[in-house]
Biotite code that builds the C-alpha atoms (Angstrom):
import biotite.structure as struc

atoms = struc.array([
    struc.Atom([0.000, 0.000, 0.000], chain_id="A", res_id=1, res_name="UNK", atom_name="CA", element="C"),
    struc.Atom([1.530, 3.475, -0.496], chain_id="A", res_id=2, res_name="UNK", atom_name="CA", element="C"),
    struc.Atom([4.661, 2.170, -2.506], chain_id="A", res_id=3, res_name="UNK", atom_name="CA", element="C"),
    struc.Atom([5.614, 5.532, -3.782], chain_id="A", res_id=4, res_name="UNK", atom_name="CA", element="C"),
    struc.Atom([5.983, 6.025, 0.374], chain_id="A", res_id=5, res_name="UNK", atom_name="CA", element="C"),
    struc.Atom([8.902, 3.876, 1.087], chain_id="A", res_id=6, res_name="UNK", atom_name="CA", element="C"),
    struc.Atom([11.897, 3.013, -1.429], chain_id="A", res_id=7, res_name="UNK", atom_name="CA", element="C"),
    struc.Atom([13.573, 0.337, 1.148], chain_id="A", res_id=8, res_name="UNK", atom_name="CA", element="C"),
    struc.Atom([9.798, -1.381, 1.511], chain_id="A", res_id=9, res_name="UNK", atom_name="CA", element="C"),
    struc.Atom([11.120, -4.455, 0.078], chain_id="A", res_id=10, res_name="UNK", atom_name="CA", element="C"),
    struc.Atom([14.587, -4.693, 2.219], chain_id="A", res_id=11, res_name="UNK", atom_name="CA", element="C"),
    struc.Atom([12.898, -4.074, 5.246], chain_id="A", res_id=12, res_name="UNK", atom_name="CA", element="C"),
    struc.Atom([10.139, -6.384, 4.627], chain_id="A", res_id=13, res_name="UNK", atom_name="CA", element="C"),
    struc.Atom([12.326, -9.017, 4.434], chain_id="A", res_id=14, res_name="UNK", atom_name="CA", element="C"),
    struc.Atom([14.504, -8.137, 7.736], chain_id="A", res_id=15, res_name="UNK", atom_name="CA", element="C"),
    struc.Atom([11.144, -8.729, 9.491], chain_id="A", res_id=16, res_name="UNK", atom_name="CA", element="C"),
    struc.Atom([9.954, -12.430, 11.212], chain_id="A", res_id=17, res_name="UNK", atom_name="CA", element="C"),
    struc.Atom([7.379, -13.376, 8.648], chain_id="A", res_id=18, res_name="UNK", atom_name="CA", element="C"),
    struc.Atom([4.715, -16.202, 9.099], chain_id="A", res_id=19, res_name="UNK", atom_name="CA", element="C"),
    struc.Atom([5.143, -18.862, 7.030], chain_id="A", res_id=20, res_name="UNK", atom_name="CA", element="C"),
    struc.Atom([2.286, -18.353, 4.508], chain_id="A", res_id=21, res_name="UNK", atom_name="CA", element="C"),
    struc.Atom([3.690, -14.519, 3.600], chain_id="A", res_id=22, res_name="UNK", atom_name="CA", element="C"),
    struc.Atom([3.966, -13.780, 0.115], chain_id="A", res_id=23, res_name="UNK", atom_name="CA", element="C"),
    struc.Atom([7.482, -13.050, -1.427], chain_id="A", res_id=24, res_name="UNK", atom_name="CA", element="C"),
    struc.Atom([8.331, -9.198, -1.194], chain_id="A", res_id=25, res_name="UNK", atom_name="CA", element="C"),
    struc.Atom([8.757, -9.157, -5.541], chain_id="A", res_id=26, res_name="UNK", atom_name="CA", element="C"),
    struc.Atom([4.721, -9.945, -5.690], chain_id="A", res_id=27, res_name="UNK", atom_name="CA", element="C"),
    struc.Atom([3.463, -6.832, -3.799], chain_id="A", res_id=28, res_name="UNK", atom_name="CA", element="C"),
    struc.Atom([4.604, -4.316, -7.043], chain_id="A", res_id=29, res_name="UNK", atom_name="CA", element="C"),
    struc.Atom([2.549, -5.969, -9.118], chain_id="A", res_id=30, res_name="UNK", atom_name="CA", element="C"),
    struc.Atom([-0.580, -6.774, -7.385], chain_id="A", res_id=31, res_name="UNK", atom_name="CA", element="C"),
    struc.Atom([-0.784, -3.313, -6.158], chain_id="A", res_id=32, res_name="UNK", atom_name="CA", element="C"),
    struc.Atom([-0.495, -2.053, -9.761], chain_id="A", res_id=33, res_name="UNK", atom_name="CA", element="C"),
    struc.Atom([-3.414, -3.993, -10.639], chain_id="A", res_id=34, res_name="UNK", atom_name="CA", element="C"),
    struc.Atom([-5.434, -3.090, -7.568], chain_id="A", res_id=35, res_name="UNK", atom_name="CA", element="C"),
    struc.Atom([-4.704, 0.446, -8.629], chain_id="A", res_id=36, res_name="UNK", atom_name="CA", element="C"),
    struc.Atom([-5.533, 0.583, -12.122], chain_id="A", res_id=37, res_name="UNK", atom_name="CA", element="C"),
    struc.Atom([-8.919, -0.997, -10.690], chain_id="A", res_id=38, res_name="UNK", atom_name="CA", element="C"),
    struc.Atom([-9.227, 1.473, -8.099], chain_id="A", res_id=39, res_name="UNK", atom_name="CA", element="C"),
    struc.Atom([-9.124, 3.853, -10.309], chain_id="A", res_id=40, res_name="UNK", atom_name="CA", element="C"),
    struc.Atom([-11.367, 2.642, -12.759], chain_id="A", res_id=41, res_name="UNK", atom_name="CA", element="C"),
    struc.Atom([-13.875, 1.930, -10.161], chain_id="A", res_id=42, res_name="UNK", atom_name="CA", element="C"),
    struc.Atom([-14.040, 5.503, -8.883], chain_id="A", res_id=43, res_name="UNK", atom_name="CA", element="C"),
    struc.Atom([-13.978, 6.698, -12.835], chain_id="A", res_id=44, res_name="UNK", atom_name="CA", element="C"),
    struc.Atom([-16.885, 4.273, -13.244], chain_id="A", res_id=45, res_name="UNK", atom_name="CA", element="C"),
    struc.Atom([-18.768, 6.185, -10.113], chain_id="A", res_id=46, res_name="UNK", atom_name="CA", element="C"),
    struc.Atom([-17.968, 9.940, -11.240], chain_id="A", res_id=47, res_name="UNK", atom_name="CA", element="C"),
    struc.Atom([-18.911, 9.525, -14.476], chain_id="A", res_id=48, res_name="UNK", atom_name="CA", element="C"),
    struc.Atom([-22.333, 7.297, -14.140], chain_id="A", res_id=49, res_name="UNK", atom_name="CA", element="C"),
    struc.Atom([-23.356, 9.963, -11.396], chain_id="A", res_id=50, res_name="UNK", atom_name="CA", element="C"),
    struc.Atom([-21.291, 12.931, -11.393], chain_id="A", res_id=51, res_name="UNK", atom_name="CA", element="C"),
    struc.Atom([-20.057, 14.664, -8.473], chain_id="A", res_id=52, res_name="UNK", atom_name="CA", element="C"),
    struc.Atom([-22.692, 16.024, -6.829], chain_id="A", res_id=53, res_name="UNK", atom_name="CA", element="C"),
    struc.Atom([-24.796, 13.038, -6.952], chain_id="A", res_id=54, res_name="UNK", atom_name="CA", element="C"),
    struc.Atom([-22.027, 10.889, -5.856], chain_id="A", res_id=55, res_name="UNK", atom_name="CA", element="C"),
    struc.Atom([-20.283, 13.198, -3.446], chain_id="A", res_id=56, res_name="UNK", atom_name="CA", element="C"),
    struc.Atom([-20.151, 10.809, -0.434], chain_id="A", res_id=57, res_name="UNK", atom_name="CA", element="C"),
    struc.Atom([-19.338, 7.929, -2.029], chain_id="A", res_id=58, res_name="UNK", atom_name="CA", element="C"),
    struc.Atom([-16.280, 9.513, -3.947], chain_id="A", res_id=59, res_name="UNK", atom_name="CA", element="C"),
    struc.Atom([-15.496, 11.432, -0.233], chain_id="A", res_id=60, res_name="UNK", atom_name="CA", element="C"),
    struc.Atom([-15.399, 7.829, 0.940], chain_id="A", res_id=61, res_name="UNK", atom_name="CA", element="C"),
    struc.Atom([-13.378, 6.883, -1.886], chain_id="A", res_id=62, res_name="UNK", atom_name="CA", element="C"),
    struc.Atom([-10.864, 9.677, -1.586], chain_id="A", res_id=63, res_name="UNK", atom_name="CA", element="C"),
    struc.Atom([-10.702, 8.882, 2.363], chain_id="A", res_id=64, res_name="UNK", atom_name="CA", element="C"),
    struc.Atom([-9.603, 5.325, 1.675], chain_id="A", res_id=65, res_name="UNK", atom_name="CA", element="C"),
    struc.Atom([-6.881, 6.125, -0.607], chain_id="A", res_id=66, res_name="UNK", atom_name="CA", element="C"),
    struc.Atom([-5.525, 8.620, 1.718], chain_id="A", res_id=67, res_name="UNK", atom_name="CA", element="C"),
    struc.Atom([-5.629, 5.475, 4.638], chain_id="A", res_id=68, res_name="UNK", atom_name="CA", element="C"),
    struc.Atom([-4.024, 3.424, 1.734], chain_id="A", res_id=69, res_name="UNK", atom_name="CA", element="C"),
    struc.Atom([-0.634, 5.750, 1.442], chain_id="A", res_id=70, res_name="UNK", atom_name="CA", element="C"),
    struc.Atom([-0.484, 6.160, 4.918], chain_id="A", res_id=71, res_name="UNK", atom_name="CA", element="C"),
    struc.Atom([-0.001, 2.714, 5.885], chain_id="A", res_id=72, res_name="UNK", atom_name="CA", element="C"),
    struc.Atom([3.107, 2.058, 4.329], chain_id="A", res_id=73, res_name="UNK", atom_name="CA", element="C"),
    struc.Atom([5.405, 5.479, 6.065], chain_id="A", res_id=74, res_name="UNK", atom_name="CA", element="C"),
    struc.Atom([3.343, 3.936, 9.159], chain_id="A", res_id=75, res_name="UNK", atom_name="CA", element="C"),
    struc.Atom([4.553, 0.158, 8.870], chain_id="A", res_id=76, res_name="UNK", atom_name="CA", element="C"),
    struc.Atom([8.320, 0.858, 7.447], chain_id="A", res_id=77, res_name="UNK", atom_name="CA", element="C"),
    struc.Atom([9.354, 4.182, 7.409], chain_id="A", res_id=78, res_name="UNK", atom_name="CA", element="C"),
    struc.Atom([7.607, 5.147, 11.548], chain_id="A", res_id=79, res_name="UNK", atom_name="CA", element="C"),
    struc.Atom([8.391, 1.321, 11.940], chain_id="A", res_id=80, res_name="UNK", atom_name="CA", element="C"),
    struc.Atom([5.118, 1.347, 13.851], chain_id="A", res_id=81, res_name="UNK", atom_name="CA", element="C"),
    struc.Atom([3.600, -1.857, 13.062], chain_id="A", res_id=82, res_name="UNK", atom_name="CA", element="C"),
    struc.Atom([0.866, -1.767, 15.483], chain_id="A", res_id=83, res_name="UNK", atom_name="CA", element="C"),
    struc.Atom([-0.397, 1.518, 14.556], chain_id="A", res_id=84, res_name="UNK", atom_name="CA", element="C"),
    struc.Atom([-0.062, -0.101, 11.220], chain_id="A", res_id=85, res_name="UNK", atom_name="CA", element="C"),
    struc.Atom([-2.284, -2.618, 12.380], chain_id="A", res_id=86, res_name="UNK", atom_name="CA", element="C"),
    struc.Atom([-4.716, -0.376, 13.801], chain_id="A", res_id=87, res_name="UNK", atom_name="CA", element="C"),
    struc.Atom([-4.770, 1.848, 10.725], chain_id="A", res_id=88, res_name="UNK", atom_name="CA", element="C"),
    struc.Atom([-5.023, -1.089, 8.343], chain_id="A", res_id=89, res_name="UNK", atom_name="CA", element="C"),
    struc.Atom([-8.508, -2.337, 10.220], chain_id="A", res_id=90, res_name="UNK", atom_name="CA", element="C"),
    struc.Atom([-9.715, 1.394, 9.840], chain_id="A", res_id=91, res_name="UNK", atom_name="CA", element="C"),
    struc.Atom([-8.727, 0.981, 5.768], chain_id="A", res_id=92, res_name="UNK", atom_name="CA", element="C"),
    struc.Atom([-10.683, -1.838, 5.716], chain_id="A", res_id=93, res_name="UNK", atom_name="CA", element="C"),
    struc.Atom([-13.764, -0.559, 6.990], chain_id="A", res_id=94, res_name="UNK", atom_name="CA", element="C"),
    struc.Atom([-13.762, 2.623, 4.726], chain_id="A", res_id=95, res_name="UNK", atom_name="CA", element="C"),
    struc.Atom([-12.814, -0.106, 1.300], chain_id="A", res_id=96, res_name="UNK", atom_name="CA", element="C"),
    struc.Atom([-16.161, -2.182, 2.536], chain_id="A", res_id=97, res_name="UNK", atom_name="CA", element="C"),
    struc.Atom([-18.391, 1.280, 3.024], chain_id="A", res_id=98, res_name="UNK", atom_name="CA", element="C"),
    struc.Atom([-16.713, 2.708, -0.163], chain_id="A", res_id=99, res_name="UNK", atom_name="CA", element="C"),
    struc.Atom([-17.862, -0.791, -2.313], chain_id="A", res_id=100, res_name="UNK", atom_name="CA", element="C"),
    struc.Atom([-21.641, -0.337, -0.557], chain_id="A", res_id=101, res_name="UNK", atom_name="CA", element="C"),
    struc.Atom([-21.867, 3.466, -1.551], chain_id="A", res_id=102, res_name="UNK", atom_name="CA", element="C"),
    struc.Atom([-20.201, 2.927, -5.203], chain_id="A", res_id=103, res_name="UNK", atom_name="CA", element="C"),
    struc.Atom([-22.994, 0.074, -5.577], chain_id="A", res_id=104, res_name="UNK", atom_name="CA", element="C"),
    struc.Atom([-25.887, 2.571, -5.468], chain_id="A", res_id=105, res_name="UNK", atom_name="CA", element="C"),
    struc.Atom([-23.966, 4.379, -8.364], chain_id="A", res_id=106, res_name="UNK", atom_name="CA", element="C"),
    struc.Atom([-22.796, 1.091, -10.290], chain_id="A", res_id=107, res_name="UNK", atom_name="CA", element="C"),
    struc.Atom([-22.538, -2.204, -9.245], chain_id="A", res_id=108, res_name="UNK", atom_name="CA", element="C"),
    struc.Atom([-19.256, -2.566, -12.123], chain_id="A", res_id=109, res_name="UNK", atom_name="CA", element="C"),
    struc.Atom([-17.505, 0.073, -9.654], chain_id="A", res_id=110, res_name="UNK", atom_name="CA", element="C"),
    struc.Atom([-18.195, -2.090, -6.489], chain_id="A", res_id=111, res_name="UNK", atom_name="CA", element="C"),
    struc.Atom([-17.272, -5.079, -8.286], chain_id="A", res_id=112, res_name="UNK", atom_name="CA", element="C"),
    struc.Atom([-14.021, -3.633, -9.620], chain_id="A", res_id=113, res_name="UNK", atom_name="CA", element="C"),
    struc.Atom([-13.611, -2.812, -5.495], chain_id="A", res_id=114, res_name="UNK", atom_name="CA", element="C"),
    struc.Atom([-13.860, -6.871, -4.465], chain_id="A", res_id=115, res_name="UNK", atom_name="CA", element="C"),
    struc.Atom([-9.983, -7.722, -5.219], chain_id="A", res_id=116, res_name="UNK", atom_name="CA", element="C"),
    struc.Atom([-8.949, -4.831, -3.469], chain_id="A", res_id=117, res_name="UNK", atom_name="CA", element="C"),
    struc.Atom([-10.999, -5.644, -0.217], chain_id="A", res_id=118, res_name="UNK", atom_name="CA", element="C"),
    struc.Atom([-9.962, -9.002, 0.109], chain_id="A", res_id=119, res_name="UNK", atom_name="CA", element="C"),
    struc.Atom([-5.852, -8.256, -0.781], chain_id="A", res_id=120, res_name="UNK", atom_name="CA", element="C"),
    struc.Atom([-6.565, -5.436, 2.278], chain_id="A", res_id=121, res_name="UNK", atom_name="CA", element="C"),
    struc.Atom([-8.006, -8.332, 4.418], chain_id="A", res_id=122, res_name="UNK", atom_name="CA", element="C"),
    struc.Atom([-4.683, -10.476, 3.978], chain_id="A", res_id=123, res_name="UNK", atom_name="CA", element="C"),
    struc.Atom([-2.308, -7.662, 4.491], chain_id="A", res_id=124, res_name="UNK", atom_name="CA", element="C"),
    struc.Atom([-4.258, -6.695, 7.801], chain_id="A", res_id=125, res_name="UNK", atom_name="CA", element="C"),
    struc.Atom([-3.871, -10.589, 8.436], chain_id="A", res_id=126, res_name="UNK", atom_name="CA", element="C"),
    struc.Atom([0.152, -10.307, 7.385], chain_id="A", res_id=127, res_name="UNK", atom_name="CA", element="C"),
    struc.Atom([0.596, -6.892, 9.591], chain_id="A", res_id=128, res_name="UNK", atom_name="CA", element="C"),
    struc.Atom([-1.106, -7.939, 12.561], chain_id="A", res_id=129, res_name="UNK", atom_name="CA", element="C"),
    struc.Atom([0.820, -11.570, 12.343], chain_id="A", res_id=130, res_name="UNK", atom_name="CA", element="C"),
    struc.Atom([4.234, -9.647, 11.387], chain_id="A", res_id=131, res_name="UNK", atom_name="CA", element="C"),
    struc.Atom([3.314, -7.303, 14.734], chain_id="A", res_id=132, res_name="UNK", atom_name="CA", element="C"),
    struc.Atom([2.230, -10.636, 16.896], chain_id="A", res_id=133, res_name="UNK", atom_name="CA", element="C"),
    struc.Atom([6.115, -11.906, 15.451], chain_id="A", res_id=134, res_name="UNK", atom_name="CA", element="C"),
    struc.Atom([8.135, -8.739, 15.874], chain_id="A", res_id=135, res_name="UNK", atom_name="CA", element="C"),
])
């Protein structure tokens, strides 16, 4: 999350005590450029079915989770605060779940597009709170 936050992400990942089911550190680059380009579309899909006005909470949502998004990486690595981390990721995921229900009034495409990206924030909340429980 936030990889344009932290250049030595992918060293200090791997100085950490890892579980055994953690992914290698080369596969979060490009699932997270996926999940962006469908981020993206997703809130494209929302502003341009309804506009802004119409969808102004949802894409307040929207913008509110992507700010949570960069933060957690300077949190995890470069504050080295992996329980904040933790905290902050469970916060994340509760504004990418109300984000998915609000784009769904608007288009149910933009909510769908939304689905990957919930469930890749649900393992790395898993992976930080089991990297914090190991650290």
């Amino acid at each position: 999350m936030g990889g344009l936050a932290a250049s030595n992400a992918g060293a200090d990942y791997l100085a950490l005590q890892r579980p055994t089911w953690a992914p290698p550190a080369w596969l979060f680059g490009p699932v997270w450029s996926v999940l962006y380009f469908m981020i993206a579309v997703a809130g494209w899909l929302v502003w341009r079915s309804s506009g802004w006005p119409a969808a102004r909470l949802a894409l307040a949502v929207y913008a509110l989770q992507l700010v949570l998004n960069l933060l957690w990486t300077p949190m995890f690595f470069g504050l080295g605060s992996i329980g904040l981390a933790a905290i902050e990721i469970v916060v994340l995921w509760l504004s990418v779940v109300t984000t998915i229900v609000l784009f769904a009034r608007h288009t149910r495409l933009g909510a769908v597009l939304l689905l990957p990206y919930l469930g890749w924030v649900t393992f790395a909340g898993a992976l930080n709170i089991a990297i914090w429980t190991l650290n």
